[in-house]
C-alpha positions as CSV (number, residue, x, y, z in Angstrom):
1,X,-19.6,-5.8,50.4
2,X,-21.7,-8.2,48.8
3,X,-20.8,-9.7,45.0
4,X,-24.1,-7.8,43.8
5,X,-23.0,-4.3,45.4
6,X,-19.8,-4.5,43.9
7,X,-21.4,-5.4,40.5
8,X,-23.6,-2.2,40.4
9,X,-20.8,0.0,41.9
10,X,-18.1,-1.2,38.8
11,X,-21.5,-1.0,36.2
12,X,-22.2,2.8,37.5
13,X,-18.9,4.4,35.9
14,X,-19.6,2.2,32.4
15,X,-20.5,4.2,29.0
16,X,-21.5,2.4,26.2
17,X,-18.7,2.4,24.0
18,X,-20.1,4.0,20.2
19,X,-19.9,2.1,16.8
20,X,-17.7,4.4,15.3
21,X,-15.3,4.5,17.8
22,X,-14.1,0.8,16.6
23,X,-14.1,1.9,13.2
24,X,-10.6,3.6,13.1
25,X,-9.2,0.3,14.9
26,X,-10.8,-2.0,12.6
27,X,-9.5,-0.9,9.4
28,X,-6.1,0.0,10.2
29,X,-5.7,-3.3,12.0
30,X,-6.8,-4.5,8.6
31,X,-5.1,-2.8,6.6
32,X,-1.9,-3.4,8.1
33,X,-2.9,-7.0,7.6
34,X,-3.3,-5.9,3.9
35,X,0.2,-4.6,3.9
36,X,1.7,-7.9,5.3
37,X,0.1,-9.7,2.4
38,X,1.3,-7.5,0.0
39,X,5.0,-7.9,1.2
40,X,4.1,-11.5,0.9
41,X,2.6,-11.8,-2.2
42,X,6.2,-9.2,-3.9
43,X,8.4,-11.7,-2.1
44,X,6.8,-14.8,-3.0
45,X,5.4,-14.1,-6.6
46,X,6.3,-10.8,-7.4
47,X,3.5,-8.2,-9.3
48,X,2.1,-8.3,-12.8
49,X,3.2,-4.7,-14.9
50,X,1.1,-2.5,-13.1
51,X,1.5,0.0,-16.2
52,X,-0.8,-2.6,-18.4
53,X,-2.7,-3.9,-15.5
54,X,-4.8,-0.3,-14.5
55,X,-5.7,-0.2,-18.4
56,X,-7.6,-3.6,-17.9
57,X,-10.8,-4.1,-17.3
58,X,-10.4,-7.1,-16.0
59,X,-8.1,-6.0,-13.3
60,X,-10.5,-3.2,-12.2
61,X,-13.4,-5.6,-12.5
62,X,-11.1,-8.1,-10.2
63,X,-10.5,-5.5,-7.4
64,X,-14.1,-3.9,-7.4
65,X,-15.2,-7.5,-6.6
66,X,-13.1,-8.4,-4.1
67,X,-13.2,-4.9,-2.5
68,X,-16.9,-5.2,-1.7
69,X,-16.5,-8.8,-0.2
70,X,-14.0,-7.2,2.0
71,X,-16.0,-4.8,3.0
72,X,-19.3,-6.8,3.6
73,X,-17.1,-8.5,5.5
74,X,-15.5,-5.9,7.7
75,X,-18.9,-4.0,8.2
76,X,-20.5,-7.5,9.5
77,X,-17.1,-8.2,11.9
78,X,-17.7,-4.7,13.4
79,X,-21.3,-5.2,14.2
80,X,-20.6,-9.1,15.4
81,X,-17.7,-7.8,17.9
82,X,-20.0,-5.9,20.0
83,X,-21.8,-8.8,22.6
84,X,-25.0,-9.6,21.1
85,X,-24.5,-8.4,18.1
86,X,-26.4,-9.2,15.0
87,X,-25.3,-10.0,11.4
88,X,-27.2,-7.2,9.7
89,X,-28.0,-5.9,6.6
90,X,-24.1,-5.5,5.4
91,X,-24.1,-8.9,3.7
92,X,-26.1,-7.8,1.3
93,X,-23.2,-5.6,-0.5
94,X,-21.9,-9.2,-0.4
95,X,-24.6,-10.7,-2.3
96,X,-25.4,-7.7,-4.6
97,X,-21.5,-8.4,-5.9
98,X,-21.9,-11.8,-6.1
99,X,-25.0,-11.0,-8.3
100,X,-23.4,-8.5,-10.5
101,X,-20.4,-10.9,-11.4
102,X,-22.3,-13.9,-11.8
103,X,-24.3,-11.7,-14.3
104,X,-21.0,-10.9,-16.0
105,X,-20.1,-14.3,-16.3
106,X,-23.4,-15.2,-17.7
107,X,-23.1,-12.7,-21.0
108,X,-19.5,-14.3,-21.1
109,X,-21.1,-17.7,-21.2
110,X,-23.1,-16.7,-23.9
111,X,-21.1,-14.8,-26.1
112,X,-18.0,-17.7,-25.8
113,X,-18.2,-20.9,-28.7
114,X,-17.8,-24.1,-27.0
115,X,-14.2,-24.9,-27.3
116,X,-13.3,-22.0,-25.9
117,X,-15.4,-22.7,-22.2
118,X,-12.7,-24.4,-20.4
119,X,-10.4,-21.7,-21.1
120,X,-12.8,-19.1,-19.6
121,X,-13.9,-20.9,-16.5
122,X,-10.8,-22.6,-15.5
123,X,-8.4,-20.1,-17.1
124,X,-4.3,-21.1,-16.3
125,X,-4.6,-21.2,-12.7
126,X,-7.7,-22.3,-11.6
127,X,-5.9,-25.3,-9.1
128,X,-3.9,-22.7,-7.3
129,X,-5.9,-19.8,-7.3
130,X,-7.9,-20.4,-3.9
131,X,-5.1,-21.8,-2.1
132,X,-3.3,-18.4,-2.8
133,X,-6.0,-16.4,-1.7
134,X,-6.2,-18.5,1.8
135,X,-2.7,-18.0,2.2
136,X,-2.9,-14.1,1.2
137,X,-5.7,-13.6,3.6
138,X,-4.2,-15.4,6.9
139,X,-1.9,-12.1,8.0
140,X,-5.3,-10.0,7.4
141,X,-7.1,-12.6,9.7
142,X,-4.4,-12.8,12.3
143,X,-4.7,-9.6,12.3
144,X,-8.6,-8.9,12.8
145,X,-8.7,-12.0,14.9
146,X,-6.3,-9.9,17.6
147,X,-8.1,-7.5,17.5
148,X,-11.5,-9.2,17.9
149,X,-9.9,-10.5,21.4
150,X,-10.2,-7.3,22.2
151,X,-13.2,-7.0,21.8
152,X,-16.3,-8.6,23.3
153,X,-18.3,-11.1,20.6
154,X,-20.7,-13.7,21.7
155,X,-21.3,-15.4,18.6
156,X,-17.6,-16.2,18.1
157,X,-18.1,-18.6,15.0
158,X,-19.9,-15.9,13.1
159,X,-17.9,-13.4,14.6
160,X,-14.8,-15.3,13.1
161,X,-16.2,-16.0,9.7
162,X,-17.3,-12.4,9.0
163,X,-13.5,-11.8,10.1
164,X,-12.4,-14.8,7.9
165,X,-14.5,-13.1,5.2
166,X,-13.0,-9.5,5.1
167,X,-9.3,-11.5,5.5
168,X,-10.4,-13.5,2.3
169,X,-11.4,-10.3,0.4
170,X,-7.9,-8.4,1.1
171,X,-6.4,-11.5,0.3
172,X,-7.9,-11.5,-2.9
173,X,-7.4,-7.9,-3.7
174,X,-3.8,-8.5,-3.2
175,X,-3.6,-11.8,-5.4
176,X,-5.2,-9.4,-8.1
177,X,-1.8,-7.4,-8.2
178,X,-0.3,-10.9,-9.9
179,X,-3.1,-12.8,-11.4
180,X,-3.7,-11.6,-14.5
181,X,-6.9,-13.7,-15.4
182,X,-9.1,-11.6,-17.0
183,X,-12.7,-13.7,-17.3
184,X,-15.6,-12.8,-15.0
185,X,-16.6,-16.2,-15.0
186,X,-13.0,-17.6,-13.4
187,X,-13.2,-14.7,-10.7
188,X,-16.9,-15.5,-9.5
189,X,-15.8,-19.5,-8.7
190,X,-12.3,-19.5,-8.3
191,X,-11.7,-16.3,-6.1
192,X,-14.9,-16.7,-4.4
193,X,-14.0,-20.3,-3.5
194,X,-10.6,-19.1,-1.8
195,X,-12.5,-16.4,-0.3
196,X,-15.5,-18.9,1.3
197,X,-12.6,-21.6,2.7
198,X,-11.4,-18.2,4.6
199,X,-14.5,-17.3,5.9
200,X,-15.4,-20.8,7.1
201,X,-11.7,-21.8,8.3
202,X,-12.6,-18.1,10.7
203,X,-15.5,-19.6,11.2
204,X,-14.1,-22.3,13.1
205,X,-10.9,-21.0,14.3
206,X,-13.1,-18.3,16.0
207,X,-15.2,-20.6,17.7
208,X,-12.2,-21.9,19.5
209,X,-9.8,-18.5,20.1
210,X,-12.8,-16.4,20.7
211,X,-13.9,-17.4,23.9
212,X,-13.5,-15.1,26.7
């Protein structure tokens, strides 16, 4: 049999396999990422009073942000895992999130007297705070990163930073169980600065364990 008579025969039993189909495996392959971080993040610095915390803005503020990066995220690593697919229209939550927050930190800006603008932009953390949301979101990104070997993505560097994204955003929401900074205006630099370096480490790590 010739190579191109076996290709057609194996091609004839194929069915596209549908979008929603990967859904299921996608989140619970993140969120049992999300439960490995949170394990982590008890053992290693334990949670803030979650009694005081729902009553905070701030906190809620904290997790809505860092709940639609993740998602953004997850939406584009779906679509990116399929071969030739596209980035889409899901970054946008991304960037509508980013917008709303910056916003937030704006009216801070403007309502805060001068001494007080190191304290709202830097916070107490502001020197750790990225670095614990890279660490937070590596189980999260193992974890999408096996399953995205299962998969079939050609554009493995944007395949792996949509991944690195979503694993930045768990990590984040996570992180938010301890950090009890409460300024919009730390959240939109500091926690979207640990979330980029995940995107862009996925980005290249992807590039390299992607290939297939």
């Amino acid at each position: 049999m010739k190579t191109q008579d076996l290709i057609a025969l194996i091609a004839e039993d194929t069915t596209p396999v549908r979008r929603r189909a990967m859904a299921p495996r996608l989140i619970g392959t993140a969120l049992l990422g999300a439960v490995v971080s949170a394990v982590a993040l008890v053992v290693w610095l334990g949670l803030r009073p979650m009694g005081e915390a729902v009553h905070s803005p701030s906190f809620w503020m904290k997790a809505a942000y860092s709940v639609l990066i993740a998602a953004a995220g997850m939406l584009t690593t779906a679509r990116l895992a399929r071969p030739g697919g596209r980035i889409g229209a899901a970054l946008g939550l991304a960037a509508v999130a980013a917008a709303w927050l910056a916003g937030l930190a704006t009216l801070e800006t403007l309502r805060t007297p001068a001494p007080g603008m190191a304290q709202l932009w830097l916070g107490e953390s502001w020197y750790v705070c990225p670095f614990r949301i890279l660490a937070l979101a590596t189980p999260v990104f193992a974890a999408m990163l096996w399953w995205l070997r299962g998969m079939a993505p050609t554009r493995l560097a944007l395949a792996g930073a949509a991944a690195g994204l979503c694993a930045g955003g768990v990590g984040a929401s996570v992180y938010g169980l301890y950090c009890e900074e409460t300024t919009a205006a730390f959240v939109v630099v500091w926690y979207s600065l640990g979330m980029a370096a995940s995107a862009s480490l996925g980005a290249v790590i992807g590039a390299r364990l992607l290939r297939w």
